[in-house]
C-alpha positions as a Markdown table, in Angstrom:
| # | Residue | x | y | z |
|---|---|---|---|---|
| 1 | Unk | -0.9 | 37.2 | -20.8 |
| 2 | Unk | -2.3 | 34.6 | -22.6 |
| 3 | Unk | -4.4 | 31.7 | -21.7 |
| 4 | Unk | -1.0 | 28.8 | -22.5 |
| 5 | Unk | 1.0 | 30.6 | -20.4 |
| 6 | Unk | -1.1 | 30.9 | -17.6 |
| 7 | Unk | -2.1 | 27.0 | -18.0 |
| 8 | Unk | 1.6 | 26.1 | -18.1 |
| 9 | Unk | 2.2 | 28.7 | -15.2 |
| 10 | Unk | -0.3 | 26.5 | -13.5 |
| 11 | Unk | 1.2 | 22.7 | -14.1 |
| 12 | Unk | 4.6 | 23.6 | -13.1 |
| 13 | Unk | 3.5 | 24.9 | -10.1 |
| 14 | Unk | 0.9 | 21.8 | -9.6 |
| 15 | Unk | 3.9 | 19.5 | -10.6 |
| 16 | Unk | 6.7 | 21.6 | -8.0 |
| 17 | Unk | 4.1 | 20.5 | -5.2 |
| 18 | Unk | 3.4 | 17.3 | -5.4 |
| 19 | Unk | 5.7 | 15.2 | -3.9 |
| 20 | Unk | 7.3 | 12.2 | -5.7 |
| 21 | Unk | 5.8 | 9.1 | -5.3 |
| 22 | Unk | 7.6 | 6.3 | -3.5 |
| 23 | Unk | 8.9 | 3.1 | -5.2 |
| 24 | Unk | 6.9 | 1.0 | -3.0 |
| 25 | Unk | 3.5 | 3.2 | -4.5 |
| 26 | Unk | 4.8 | 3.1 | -7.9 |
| 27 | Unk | 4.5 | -1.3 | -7.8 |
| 28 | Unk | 1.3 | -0.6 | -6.1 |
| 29 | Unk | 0.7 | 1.2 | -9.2 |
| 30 | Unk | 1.7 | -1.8 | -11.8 |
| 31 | Unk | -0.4 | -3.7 | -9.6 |
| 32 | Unk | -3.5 | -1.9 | -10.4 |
| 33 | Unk | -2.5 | -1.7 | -14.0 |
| 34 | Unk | -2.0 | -5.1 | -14.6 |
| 35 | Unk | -5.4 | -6.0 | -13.3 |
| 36 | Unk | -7.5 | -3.1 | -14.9 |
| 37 | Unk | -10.6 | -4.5 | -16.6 |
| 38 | Unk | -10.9 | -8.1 | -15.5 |
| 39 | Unk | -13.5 | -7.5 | -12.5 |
| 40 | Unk | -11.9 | -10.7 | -10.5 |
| 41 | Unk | -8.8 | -9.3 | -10.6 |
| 42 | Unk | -9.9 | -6.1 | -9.6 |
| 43 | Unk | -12.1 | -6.9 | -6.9 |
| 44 | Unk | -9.0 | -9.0 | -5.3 |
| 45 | Unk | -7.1 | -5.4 | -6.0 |
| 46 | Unk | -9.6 | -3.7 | -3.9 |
| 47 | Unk | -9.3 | -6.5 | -1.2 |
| 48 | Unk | -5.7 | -6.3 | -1.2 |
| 49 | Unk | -5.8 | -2.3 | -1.2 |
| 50 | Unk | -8.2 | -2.7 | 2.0 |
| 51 | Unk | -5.5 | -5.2 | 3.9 |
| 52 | Unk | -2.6 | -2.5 | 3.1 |
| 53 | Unk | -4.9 | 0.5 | 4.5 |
| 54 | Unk | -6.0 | -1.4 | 7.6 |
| 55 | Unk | -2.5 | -2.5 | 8.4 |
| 56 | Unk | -0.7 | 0.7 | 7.9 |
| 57 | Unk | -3.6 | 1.7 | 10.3 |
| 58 | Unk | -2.4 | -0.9 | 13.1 |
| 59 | Unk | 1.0 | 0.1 | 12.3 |
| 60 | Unk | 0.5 | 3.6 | 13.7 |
| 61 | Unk | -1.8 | 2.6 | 16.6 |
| 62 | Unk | 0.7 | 0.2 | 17.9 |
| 63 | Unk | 3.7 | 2.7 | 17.3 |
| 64 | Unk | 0.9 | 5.2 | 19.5 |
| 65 | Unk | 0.6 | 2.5 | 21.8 |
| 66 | Unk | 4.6 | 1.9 | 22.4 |
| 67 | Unk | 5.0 | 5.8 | 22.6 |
| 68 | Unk | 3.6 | 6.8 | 25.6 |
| 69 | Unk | 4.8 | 6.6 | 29.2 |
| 70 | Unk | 3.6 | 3.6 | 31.6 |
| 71 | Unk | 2.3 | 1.3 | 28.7 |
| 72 | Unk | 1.1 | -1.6 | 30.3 |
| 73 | Unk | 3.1 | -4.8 | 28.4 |
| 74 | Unk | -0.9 | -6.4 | 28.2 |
| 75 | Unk | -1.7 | -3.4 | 25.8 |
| 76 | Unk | 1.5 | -3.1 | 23.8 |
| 77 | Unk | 1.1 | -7.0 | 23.5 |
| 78 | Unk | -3.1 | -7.2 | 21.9 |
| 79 | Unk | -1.7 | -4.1 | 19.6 |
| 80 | Unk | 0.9 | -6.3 | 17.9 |
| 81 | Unk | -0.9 | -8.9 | 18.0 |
| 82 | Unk | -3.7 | -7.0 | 15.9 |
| 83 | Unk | -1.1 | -5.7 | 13.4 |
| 84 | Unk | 0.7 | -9.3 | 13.2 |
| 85 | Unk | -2.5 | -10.1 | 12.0 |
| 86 | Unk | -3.8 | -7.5 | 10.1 |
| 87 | Unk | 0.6 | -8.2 | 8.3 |
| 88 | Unk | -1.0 | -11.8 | 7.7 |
| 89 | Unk | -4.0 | -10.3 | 5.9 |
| 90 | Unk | -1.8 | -8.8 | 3.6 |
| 91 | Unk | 0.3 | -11.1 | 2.5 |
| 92 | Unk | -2.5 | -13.3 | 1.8 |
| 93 | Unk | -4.5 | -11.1 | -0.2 |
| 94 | Unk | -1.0 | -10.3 | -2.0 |
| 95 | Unk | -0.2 | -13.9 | -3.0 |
| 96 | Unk | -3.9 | -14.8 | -3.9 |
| 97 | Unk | -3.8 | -11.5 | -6.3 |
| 98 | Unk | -0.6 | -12.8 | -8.1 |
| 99 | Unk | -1.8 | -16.3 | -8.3 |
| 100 | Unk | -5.2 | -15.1 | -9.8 |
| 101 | Unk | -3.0 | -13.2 | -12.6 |
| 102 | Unk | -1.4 | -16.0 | -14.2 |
| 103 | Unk | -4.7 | -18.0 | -15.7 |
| 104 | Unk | -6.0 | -14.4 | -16.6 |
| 105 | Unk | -2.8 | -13.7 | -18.9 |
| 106 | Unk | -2.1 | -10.5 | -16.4 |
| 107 | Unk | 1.7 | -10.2 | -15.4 |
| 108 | Unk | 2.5 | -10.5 | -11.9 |
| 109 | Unk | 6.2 | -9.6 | -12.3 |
| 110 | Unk | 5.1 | -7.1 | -9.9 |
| 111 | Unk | 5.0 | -9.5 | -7.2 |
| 112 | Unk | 9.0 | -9.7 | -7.2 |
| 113 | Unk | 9.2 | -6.1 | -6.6 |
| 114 | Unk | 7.2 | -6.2 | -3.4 |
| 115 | Unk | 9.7 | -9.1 | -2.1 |
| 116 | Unk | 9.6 | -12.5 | -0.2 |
| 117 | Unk | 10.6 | -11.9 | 3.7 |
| 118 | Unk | 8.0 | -11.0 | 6.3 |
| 119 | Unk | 9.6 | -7.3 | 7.0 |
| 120 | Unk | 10.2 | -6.5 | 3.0 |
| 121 | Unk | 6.4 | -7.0 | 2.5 |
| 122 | Unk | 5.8 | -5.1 | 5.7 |
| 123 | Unk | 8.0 | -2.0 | 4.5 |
| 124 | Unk | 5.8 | -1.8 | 1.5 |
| 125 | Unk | 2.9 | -2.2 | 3.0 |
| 126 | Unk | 3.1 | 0.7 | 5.1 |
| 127 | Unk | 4.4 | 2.6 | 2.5 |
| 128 | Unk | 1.9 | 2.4 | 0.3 |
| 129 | Unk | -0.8 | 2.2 | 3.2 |
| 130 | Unk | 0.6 | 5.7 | 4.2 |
| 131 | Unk | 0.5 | 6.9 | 0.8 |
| 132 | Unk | -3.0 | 5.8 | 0.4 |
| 133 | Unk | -3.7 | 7.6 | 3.1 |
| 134 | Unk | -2.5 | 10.7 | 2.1 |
């Protein structure tokens, strides 16, 4: 056998497992393009990047917390109260990033894609945060 057909071999099978990336990851991916080499804009990337990963994280502990039997309403409460905030965070850090763009001549047509309500930015968020994750 020779060495091309074993590499080729090899991709398909690397390609056949990897699951297809979401919508929601693939704007998270213009995102990062559309910032790449201006270190403001990056670092504002990264902060943004951190929000999405922390809320996705209070995403899950609050659905933990709604799961199980006898959940006092006092705990179920503070744990959306943490991911209402940590939901905040990311909007924030996504408007501030697509402000930033505009006086550094970076598109932010990415910023449509994400979309305007509340729940629209909180569907990508978790998304991507889970996809981050993984």
């Amino acid at each position: 056998m020779s060495d091309s057909f074993l590499r080729e071999l090899w991709e398909k099978r690397e390609k056949e497992n990897k699951p297809e990336t979401s919508p929601a990851f693939r704007v998270y991916q213009d995102i990062f393009e559309a910032v790449r080499g201006v270190p403001e804009l990056e670092k504002q990337r990264q902060a943004l990047e951190d929000s999405i990963i922390n809320y996705y994280s209070c995403v899950k502990s609050t659905s933990r917390v709604s799961a199980r039997e006898g959940v006092d309403v006092g705990s179920l409460t503070r744990s959306d109260e943490v991911r209402t905030v940590a939901h905040d965070r990311v909007i924030d850090e996504l408007n501030i990033l697509s402000r930033m763009c505009v006086p550094n001549r970076r598109s932010n047509e990415w910023r449509r894609s994400v979309g305007d309500s509340r729940d629209q930015i909180g569907e990508w968020a978790a998304t991507v945060g889970k996809e981050l994750a993984e």
